[in-house]
KEBADREN-359809 format. One record per residue (C-alpha): residue in three letters; x, y, z. Coordinates in steps of 0.001 Angstrom, whole numbers, plus 500000, padded with zeros to 6 digits. Last residue first. Example, Ala and Ser with C-alpha at 12.3 -4.5 7.8 and 13.67 -1.06 7.14 Angstrom:
+-----+--------+--------+--------+
: res :     c1 :     c2 :     c3 :
+-----+--------+--------+--------+
: Ser : 513670 : 498940 : 507140 :
: Ala : 512300 : 495500 : 507800 :
+-----+--------+--------+--------+
END
This chain:
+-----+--------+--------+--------+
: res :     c1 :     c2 :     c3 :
+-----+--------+--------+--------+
: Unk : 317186 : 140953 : 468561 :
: Unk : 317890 : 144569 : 469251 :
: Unk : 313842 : 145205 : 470297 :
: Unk : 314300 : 142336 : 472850 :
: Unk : 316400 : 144089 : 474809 :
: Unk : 314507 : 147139 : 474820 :
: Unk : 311410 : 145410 : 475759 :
: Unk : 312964 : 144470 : 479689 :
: Unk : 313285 : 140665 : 480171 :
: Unk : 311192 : 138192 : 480541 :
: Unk : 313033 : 134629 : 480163 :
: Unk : 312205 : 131875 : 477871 :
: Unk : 313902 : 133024 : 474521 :
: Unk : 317216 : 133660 : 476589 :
: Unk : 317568 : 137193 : 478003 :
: Unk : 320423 : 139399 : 476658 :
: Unk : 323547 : 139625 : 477872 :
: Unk : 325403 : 139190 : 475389 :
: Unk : 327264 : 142830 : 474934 :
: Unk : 323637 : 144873 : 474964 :
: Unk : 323564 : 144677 : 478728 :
: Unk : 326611 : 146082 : 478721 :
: Unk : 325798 : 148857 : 477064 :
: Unk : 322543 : 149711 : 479131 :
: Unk : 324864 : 150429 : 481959 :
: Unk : 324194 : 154327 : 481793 :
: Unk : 320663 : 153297 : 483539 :
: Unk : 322011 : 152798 : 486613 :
: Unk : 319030 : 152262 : 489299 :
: Unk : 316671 : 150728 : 486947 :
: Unk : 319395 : 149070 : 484656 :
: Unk : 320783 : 147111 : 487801 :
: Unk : 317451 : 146060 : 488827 :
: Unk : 316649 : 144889 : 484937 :
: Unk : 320133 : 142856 : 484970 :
: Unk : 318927 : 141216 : 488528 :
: Unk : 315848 : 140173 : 487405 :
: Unk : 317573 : 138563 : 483959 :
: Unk : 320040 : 137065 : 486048 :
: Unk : 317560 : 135476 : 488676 :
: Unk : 315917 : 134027 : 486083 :
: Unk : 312041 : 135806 : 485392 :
: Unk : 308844 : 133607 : 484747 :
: Unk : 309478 : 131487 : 487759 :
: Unk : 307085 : 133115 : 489949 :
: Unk : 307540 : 136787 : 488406 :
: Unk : 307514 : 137592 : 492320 :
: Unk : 310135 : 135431 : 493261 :
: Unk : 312385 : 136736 : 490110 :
: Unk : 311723 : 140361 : 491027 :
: Unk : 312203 : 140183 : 495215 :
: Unk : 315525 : 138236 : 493929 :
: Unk : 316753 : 141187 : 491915 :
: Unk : 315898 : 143648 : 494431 :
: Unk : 318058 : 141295 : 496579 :
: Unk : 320927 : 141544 : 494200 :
: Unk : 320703 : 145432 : 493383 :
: Unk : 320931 : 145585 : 497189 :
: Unk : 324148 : 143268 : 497415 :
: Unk : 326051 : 144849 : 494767 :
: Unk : 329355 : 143152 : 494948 :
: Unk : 328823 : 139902 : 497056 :
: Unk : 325714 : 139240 : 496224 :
: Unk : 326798 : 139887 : 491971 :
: Unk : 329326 : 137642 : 492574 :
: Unk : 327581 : 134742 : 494252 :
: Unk : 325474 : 134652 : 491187 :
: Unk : 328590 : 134925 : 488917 :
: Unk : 329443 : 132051 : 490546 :
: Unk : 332616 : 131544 : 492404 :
+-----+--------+--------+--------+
END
């Protein structure tokens, strides 16, 4: 299974915020990158992980303290 399909199947509302995000940024924002800032807005102790390689690619909008650690 994808990782995708994982994170619907484990956290379904973080997941649809996460898809409300990427639709609206109309292609500006991956799904993963939408669905990592959802997470962090509603669990904000997970910032950690974020910072273990999941970072957004060069391409991708993502939240400015992720690209402050670059």
């Amino acid at each position: 299974m994808s990782t995708s399909g994982w994170r619907w199947l484990l956290s379904p509302w973080t997941s649809w915020r996460a898809w409300r995000l990427a639709r609206a940024s109309q292609g500006n924002l991956s799904f993963d990158a939408a669905w990592r800032r959802a997470r962090l807005e509603q669990h904000p102790d997970e910032m950690p992980y974020q910072q273990h390689g999941h970072l957004a690619a060069e391409s991708e909008i993502d939240d400015p303290t992720a690209r402050q650690q670059r």
